[in-house]
C-alpha positions in Angstrom: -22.0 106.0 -46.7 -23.2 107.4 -43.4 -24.1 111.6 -43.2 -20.4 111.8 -41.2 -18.3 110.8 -44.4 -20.4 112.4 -47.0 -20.4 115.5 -45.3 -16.6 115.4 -44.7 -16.2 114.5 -48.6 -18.1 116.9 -49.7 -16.4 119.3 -47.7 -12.4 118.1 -48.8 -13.1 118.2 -52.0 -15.6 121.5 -52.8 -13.1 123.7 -54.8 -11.8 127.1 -52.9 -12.3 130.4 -54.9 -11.3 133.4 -53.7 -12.7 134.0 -50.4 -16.1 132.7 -51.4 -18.0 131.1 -48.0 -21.5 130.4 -50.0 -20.8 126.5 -49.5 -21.4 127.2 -46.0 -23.6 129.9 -45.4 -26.5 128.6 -42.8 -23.9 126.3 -42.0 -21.5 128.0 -40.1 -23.3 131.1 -38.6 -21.4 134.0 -37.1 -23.1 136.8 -35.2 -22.1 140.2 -37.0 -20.2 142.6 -34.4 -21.8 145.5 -33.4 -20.4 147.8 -35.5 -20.5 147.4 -39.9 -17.0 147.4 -41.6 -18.9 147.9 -44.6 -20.7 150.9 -43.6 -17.4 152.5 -42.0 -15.4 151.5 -45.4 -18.5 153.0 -47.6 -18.5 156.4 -46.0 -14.4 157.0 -46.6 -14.8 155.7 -50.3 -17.7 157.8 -50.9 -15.3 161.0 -49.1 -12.2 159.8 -50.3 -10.4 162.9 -52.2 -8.6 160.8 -54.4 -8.3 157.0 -55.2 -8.4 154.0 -52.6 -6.0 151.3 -51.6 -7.3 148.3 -50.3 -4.4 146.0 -48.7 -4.9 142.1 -48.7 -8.4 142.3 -51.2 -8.3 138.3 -51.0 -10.4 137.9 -54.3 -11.9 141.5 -54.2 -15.3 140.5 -52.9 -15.6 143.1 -50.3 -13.6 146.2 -52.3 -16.3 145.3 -55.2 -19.7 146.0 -52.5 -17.3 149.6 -52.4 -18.1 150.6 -56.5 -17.7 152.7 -57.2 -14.3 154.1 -56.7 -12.4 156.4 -57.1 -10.0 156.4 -60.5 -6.9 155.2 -59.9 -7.6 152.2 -56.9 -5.4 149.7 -56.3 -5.7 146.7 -54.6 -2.6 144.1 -52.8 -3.1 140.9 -52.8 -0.5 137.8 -52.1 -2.0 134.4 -52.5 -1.7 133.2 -55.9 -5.2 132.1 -56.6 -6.7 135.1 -54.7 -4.6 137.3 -57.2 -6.1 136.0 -60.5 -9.5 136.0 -58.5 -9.5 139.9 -58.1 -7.5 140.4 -61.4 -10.8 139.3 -62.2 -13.1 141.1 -60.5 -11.6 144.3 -60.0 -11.0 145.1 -63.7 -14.3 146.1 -64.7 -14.4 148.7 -61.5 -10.8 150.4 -63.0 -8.7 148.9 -59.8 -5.2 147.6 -60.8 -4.1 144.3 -58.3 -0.6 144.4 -57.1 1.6 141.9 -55.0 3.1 143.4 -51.8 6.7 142.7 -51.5 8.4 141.2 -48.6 7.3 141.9 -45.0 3.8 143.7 -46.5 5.6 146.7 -48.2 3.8 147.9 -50.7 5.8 149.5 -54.2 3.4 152.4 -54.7 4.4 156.3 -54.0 4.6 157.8 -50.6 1.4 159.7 -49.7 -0.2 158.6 -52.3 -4.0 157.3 -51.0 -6.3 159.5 -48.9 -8.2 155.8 -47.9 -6.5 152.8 -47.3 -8.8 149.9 -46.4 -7.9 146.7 -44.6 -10.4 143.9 -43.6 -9.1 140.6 -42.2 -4.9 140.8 -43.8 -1.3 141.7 -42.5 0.1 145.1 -42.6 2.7 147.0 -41.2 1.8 150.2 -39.1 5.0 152.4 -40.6 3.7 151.0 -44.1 0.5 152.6 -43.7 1.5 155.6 -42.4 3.9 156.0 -45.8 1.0 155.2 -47.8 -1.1 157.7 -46.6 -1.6 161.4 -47.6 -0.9 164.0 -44.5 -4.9 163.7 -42.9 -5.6 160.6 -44.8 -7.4 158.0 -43.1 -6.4 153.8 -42.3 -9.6 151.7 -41.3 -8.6 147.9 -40.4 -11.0 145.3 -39.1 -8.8 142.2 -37.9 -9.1 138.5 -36.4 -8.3 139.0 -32.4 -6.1 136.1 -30.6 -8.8 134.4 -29.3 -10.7 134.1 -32.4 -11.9 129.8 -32.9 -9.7 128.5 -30.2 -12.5 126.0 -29.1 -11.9 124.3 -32.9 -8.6 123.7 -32.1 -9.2 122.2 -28.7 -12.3 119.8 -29.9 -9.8 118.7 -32.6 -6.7 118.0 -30.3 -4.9 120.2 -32.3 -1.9 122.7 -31.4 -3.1 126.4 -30.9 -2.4 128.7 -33.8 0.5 129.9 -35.1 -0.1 133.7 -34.1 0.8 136.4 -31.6 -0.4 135.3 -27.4 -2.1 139.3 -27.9 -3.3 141.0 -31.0 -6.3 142.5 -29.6 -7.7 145.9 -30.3 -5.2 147.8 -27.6 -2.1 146.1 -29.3 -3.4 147.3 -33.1 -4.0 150.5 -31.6 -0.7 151.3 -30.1 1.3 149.7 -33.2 -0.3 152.4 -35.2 -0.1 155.3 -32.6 3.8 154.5 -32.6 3.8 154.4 -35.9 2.8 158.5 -35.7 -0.7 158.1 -36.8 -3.6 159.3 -34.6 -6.4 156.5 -33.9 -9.9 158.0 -33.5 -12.1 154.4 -33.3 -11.2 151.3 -31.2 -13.3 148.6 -30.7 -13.9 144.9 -29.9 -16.2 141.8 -30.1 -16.3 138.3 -28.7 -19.2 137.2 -30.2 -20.2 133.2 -31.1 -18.9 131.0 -34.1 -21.3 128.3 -35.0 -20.9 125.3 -36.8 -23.9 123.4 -38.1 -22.4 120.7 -39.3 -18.9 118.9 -39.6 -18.4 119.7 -43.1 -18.5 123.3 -42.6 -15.7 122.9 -40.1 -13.9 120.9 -42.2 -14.5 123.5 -45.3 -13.2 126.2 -43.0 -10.1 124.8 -42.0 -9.5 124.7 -45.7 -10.1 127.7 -46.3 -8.3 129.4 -43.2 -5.5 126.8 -42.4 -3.9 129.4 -40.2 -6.3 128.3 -37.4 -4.2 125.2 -37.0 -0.9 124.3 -38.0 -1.3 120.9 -38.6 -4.7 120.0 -39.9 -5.3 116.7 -42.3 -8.7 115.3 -42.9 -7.0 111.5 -42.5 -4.9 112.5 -39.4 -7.9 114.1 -37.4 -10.4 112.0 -38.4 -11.6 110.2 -35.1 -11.9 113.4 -33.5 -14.1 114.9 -36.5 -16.2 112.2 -36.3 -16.4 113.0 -32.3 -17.3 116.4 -33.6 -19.9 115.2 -35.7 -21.7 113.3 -32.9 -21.9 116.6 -30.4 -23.0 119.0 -33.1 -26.1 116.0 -33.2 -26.4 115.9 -29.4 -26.0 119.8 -29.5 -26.9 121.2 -32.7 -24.0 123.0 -33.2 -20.1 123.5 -32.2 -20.0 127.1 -30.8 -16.7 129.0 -30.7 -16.1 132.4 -30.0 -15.4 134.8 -33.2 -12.8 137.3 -32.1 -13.0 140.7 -34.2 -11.7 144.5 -33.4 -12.1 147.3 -35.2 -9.7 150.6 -35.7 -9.8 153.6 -37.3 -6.6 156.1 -37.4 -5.6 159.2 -39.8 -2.3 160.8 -40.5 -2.2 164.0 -39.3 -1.7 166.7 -41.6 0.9 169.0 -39.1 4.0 166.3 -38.9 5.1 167.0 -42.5 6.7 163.7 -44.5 8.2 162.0 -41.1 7.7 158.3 -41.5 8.0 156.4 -38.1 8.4 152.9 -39.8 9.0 151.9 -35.7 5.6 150.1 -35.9 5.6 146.5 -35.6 3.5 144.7 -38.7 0.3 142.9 -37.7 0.0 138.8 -38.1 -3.4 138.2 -39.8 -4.9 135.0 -37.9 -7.5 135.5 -40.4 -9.5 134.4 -40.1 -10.3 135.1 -41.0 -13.5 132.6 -41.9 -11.4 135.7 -41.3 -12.0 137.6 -44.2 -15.9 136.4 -44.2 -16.7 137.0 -41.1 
């Protein structure tokens, strides 16, 4: 068996829990942006006047680096196997796991949280803003547009399934229209590399929303062409697409929901949520 089968082997059958990306790490090596979601997420937990809604926790690994939290934090989460993953995690740190309903609305009070967290997931702006307490604050990190379009093009594949803009000015004005206030906008391009095939091939797995149509057995000739630059080059470099917003509610509009903003398509990457 040459190193271009057992690596794609390896890779199609390694099992997928939560969103854990150890199988690749060193593997597929994305430069950090230069701002820390974690850092920004810390310091409104460790604020927060009350407890903390995370929205799309995937299998709770980043909410968990947050402990601890305040009582009463919830967490929404959609994908079946993600769900039982947090279930999981989150119980120990007192955070109850819900399942959003349809288009991201959430069945949880109005002006409930004074934090709500989003890293890599959908949501919908007016959502949010119902969520919210009057001056409570929304912090979202999400996959931009242009986020691994060079996989997608070495693989002859179609583009993703996701909006032609959702960049940082788009998030931004979604949630402004939605009647919250944004106070932190901003952007990174920075590069995606992939050591080796298999870590392509695990990340496709794991974030099938990068292509619409990807099958091991279908795209196999190009892998393999894949396989044979990452030996001439070392690596196959694509461009990791990230942005960054922070918005509150302000305190002086009363209750008045504006549920006029438009929801926002993860494309996460998201490895969108690792990355």
């Amino acid at each position: 068996m040459d190193d271009f089968i057992a690596l794609v082997e390896q890779a199609r059958t390694q099992p997928l829990r939560g969103w854990d990306f150890s199988f690749v790490k060193g593997r597929m090596v994305q430069e950090d942006p230069p701002w820390s979601y974690g850092n920004h997420a810390h310091s409104l937990v460790r604020a927060a006047t009350g407890p903390v809604l995370d929205l799309g926790t995937g299998g709770g690994e980043v909410l968990a680096e947050l402990a601890p939290l305040p009582p009463g934090s919830i967490a929404t989460e959609d994908w079946p196997p993600n769900v039982v993953a947090a279930r999981t995690r989150l119980a120990s740190l007192g955070v109850t796991v819900v399942r959003p309903e349809e288009n991201d609305a959430v069945p949880l009070p109005d002006a409930r949280f004074p934090v709500v967290l989003n890293r890599h997931s959908s949501y919908t702006p007016g959502e949010v803003h119902r969520l919210l307490s009057p001056g409570g604050r929304f912090l979202t990190q999400q996959v931009g547009a242009d986020d691994g379009l060079e996989i997608n093009d070495a693989l002859g594949l179609a583009p993703p399934a996701r909006p032609d803009r959702w960049d940082v000015g788009e998030a931004a004005a979604d949630l402004e229209r939605a009647g919250l206030v944004v106070t932190t906008a901003e952007e990174a391009r920075s590069p995606l590399r992939f050591h080796d095939v298999g870590a392509l091939v695990f990340h496709l797995r794991r974030v099938p929303w990068q292509t619409q149509d990807f099958d091991v057995a279908r795209t196999w000739e190009a892998l393999r062409r894949v396989h044979e630059r990452i030996l001439v080059e070392g690596a196959l470099v694509c461009t990791a697409h990230r942005f960054l917003v922070e918005a509150h509610r302000p305190r002086n509009r009363g209750n008045r929901i504006n549920r006029s903003g438009r929801g926002a398509a993860t494309v996460a990457a998201d490895p969108a949520r690792s990355g």
